[in-house]
N, CA and C atoms as a LAMMPS dump frame, in Angstrom:
ITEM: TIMESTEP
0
ITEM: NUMBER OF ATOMS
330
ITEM: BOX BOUNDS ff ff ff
-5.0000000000000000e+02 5.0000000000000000e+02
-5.0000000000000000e+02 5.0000000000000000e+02
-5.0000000000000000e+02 5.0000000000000000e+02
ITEM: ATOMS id mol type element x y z
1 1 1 N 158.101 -317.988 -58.107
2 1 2 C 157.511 -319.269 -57.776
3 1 3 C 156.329 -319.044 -56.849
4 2 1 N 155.25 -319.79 -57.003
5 2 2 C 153.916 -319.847 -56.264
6 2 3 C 154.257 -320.226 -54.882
7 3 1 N 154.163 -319.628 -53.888
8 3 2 C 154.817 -320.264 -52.516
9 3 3 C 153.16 -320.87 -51.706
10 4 1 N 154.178 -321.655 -51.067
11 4 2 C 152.671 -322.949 -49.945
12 4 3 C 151.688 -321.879 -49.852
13 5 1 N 150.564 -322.289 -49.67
14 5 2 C 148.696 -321.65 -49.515
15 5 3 C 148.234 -322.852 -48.838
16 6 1 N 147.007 -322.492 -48.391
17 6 2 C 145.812 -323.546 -48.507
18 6 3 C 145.064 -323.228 -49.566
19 7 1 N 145.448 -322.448 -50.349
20 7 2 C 144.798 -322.368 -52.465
21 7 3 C 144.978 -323.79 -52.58
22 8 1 N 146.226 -323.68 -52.639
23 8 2 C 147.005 -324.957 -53.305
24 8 3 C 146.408 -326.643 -52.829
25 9 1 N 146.387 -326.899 -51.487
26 9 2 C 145.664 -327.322 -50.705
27 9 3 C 144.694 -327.689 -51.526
28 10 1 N 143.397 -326.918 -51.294
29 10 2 C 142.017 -327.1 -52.11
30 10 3 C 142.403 -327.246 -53.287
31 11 1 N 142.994 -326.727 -54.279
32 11 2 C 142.914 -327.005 -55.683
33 11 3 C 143.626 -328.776 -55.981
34 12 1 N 144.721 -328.655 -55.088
35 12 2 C 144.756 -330.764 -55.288
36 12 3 C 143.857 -331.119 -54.617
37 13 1 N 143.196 -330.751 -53.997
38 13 2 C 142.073 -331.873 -52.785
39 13 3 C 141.142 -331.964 -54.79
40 14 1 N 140.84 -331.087 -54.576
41 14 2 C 139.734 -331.046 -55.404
42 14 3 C 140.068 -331.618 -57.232
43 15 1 N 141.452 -331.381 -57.581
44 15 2 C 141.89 -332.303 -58.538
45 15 3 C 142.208 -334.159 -58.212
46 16 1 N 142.042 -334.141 -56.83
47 16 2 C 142.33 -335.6 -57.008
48 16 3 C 141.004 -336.615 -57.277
49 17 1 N 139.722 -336.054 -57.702
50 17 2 C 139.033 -337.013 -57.536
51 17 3 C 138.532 -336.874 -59.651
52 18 1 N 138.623 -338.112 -59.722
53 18 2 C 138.414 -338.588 -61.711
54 18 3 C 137.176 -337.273 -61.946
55 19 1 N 135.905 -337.647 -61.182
56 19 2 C 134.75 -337.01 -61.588
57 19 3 C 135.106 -335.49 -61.792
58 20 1 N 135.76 -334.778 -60.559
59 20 2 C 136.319 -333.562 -60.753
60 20 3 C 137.078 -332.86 -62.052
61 21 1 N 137.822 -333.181 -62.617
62 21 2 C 138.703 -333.54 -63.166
63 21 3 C 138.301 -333.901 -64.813
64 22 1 N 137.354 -334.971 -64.33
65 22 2 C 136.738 -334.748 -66.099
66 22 3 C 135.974 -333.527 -66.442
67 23 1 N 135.113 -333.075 -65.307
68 23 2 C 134.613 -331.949 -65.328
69 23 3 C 134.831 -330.937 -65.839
70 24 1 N 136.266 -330.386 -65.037
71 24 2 C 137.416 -329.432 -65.546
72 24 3 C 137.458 -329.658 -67.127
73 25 1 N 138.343 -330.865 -67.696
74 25 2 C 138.023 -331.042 -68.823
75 25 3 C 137.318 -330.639 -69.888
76 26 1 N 135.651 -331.056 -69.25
77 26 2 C 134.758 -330.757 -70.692
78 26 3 C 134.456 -329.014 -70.068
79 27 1 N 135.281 -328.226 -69.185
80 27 2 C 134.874 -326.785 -69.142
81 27 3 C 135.432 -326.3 -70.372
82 28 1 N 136.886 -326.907 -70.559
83 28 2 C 137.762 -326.44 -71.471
84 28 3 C 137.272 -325.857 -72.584
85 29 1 N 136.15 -326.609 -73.187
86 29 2 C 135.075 -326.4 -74.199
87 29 3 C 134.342 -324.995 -74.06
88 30 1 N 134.323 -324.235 -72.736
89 30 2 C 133.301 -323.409 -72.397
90 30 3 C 132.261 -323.87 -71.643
91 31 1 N 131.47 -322.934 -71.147
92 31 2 C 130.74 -323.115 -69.755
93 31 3 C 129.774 -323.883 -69.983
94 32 1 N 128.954 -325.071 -69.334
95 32 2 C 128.008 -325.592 -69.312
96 32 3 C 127.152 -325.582 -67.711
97 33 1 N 125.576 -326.228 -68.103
98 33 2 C 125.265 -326.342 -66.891
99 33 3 C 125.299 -327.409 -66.296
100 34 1 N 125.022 -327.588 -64.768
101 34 2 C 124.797 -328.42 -63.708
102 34 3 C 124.804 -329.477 -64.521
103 35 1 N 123.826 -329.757 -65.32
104 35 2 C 123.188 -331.149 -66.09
105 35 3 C 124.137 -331.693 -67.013
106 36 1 N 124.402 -330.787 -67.949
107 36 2 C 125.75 -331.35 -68.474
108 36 3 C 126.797 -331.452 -68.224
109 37 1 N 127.513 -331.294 -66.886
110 37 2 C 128.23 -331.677 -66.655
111 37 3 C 128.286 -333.322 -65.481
112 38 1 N 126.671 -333.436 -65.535
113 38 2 C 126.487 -334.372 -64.819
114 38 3 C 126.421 -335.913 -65.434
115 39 1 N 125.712 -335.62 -67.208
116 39 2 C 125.469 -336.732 -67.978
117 39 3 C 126.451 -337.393 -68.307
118 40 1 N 128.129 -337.59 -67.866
119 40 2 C 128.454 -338.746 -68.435
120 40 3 C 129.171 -339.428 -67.558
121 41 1 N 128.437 -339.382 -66.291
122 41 2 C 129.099 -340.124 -65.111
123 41 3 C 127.315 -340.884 -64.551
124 42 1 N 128.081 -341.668 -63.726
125 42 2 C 126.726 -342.755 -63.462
126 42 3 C 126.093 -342.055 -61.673
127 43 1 N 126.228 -340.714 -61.81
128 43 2 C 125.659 -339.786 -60.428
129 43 3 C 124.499 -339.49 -60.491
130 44 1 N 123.919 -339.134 -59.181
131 44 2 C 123.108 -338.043 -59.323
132 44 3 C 123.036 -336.815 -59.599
133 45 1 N 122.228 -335.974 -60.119
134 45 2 C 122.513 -335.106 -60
135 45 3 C 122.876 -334.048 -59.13
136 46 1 N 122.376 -334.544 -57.473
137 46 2 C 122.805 -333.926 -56.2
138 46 3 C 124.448 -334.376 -55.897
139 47 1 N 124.827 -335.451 -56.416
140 47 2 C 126.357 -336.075 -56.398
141 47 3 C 127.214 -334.47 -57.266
142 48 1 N 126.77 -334.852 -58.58
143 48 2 C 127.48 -333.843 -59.545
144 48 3 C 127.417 -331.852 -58.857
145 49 1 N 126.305 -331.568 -58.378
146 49 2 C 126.148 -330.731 -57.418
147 49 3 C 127.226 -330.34 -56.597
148 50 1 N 127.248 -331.489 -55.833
149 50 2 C 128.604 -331.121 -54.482
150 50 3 C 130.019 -331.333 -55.037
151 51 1 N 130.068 -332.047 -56.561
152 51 2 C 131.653 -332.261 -56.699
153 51 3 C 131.776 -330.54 -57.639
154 52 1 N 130.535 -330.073 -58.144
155 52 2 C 130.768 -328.436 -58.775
156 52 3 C 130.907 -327.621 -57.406
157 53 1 N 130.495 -327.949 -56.328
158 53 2 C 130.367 -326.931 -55.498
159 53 3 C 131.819 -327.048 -54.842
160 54 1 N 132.428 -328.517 -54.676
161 54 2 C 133.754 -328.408 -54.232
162 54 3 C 134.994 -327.686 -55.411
163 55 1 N 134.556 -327.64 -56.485
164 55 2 C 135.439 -326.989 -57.679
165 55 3 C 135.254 -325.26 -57.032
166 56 1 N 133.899 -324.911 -56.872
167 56 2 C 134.048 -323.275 -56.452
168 56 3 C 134.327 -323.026 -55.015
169 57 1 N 134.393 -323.978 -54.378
170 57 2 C 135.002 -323.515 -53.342
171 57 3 C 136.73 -323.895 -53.317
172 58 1 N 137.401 -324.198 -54.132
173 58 2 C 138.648 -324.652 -54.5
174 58 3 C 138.718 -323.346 -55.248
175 59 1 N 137.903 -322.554 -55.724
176 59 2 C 138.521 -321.53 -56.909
177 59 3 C 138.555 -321.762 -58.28
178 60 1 N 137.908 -322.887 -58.585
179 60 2 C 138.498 -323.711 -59.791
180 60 3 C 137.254 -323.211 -60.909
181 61 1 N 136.165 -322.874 -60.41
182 61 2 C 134.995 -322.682 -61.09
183 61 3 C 134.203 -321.333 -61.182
184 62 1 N 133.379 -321.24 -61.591
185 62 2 C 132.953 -319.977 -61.194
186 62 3 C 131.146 -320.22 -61.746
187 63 1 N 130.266 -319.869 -61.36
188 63 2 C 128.957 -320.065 -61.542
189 63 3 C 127.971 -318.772 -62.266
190 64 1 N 127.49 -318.701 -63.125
191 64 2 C 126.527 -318.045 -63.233
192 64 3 C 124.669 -318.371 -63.238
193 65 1 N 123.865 -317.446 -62.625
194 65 2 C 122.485 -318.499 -62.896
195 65 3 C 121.94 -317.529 -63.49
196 66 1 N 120.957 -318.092 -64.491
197 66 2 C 120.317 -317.376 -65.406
198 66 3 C 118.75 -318.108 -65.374
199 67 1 N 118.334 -317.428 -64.685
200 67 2 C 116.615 -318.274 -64.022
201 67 3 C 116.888 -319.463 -63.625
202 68 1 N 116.374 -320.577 -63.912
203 68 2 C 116.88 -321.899 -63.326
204 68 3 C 118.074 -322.767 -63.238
205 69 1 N 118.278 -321.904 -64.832
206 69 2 C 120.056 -322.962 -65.427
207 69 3 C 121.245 -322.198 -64.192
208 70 1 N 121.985 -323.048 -63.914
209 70 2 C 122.99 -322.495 -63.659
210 70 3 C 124.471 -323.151 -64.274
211 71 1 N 125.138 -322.273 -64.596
212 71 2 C 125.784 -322.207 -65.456
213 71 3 C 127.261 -322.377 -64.84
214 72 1 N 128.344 -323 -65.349
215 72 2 C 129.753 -323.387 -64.646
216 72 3 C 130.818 -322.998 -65.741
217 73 1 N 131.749 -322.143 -65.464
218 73 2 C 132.844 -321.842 -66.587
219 73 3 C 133.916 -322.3 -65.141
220 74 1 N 134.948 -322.158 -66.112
221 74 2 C 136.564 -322.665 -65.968
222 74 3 C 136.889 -321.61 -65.359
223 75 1 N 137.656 -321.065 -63.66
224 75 2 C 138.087 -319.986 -63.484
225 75 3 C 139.879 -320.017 -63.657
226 76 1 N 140.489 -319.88 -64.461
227 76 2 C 141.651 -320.454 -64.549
228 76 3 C 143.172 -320.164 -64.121
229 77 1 N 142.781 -319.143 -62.857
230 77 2 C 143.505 -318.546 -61.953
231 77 3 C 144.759 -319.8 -60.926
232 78 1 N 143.759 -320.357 -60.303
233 78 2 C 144.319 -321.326 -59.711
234 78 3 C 144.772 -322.508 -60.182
235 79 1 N 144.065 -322.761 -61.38
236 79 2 C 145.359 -323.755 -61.989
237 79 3 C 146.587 -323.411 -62.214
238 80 1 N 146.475 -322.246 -62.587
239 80 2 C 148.062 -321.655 -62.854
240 80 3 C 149.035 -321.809 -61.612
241 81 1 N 148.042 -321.389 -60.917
242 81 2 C 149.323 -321.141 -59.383
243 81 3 C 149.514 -322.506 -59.362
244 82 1 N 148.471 -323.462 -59.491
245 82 2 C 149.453 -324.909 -59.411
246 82 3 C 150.286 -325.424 -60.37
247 83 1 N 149.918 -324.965 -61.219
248 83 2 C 151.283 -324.893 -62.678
249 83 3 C 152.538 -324.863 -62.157
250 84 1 N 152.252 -323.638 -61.789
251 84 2 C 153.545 -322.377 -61.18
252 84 3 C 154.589 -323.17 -60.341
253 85 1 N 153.254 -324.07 -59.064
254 85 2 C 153.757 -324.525 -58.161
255 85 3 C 154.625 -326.058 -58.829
256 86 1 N 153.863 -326.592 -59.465
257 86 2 C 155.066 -328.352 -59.914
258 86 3 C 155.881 -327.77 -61.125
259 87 1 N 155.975 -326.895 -61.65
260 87 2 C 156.771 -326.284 -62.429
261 87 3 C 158.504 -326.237 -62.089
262 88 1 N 158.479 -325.873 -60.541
263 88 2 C 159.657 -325.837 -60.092
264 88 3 C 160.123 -327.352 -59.596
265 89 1 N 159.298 -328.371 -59.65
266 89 2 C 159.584 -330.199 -59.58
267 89 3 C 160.152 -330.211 -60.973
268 90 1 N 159.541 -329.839 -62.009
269 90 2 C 159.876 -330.754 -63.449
270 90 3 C 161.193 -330.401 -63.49
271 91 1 N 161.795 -328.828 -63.005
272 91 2 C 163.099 -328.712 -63.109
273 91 3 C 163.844 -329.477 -63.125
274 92 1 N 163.601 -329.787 -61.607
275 92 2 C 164.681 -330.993 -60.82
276 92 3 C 164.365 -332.426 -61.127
277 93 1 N 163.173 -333.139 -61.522
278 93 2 C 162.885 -334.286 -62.222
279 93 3 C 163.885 -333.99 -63.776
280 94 1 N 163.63 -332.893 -64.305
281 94 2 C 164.202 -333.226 -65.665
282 94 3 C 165.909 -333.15 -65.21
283 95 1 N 166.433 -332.663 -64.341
284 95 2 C 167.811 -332.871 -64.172
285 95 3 C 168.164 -334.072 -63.623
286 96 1 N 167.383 -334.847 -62.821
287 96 2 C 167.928 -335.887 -62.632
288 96 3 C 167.936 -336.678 -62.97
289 97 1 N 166.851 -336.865 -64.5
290 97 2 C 166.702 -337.624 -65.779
291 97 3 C 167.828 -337.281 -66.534
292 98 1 N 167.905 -336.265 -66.897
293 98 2 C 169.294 -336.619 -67.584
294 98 3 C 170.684 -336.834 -66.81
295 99 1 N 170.921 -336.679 -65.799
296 99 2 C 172.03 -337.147 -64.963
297 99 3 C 171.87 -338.713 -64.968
298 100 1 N 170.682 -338.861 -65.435
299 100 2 C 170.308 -340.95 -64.986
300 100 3 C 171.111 -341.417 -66.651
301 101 1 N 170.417 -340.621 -67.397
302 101 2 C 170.648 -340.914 -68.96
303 101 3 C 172.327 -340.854 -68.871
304 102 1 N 172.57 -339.665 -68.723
305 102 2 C 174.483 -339.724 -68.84
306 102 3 C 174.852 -340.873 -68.16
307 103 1 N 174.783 -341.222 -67.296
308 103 2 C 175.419 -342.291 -66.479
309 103 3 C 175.181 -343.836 -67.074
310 104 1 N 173.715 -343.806 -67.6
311 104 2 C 173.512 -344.903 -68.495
312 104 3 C 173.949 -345.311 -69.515
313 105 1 N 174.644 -344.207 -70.708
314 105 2 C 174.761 -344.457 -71.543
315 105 3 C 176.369 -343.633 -71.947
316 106 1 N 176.925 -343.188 -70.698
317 106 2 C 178.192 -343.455 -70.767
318 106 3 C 179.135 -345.148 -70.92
319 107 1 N 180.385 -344.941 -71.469
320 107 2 C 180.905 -346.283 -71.25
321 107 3 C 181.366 -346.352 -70.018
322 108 1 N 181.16 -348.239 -69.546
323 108 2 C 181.387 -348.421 -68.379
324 108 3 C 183.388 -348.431 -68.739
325 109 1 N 184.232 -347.864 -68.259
326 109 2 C 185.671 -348.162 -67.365
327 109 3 C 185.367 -349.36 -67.038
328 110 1 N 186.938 -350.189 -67.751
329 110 2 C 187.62 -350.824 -67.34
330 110 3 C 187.257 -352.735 -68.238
């Protein structure tokens, strides 16, 4: 099991915000730049800037520049560790879902 960090820390700070997050998303596709990852939100492009720069400083991203473009791929290290980390919740969520289910759909006594 992934034990407490401040990884972990930064990687939810930085998953809790939509813009972030869709971002991540269209990486899934493979790496794009600054710009495209900026066109389908109503930002600037200095906005879209600081929410990529909070993804690489979370670990979440990784940058390459190639003369002007700079370029953003998926680093997909630290998602895992947060995988890793609610992985050991679904356990205990899925056991106490079905402990809810048995009890529900046992017959009631008497």
């Amino acid at each position: 099991m992934v034990e407490y960090s401040e990884s972990l820390d930064g990687t939810y700070q930085s998953l809790a915000h939509p813009v972030r997050r869709a971002m991540l998303h269209r990486l899934r596709r493979g790496e794009a730049r600054v710009t495209e990852l900026a066109d389908p939100f109503d930002i600037s492009l200095a906005a879209a800037s600081k929410h990529v720069g909070q993804l690489e400083r979370a670990g979440l991203v990784s940058r390459r520049v190639s003369g002007r473009d700079h370029w953003i791929s998926i680093a997909p290290a630290r998602l895992a560790d947060a995988a890793g980390w609610l992985a050991a919740y679904r356990v205990f969520w899925e056991q106490r879902l079905d402990a809810l289910e048995t009890l529900v759909t046992e017959p009631a006594d008497g």
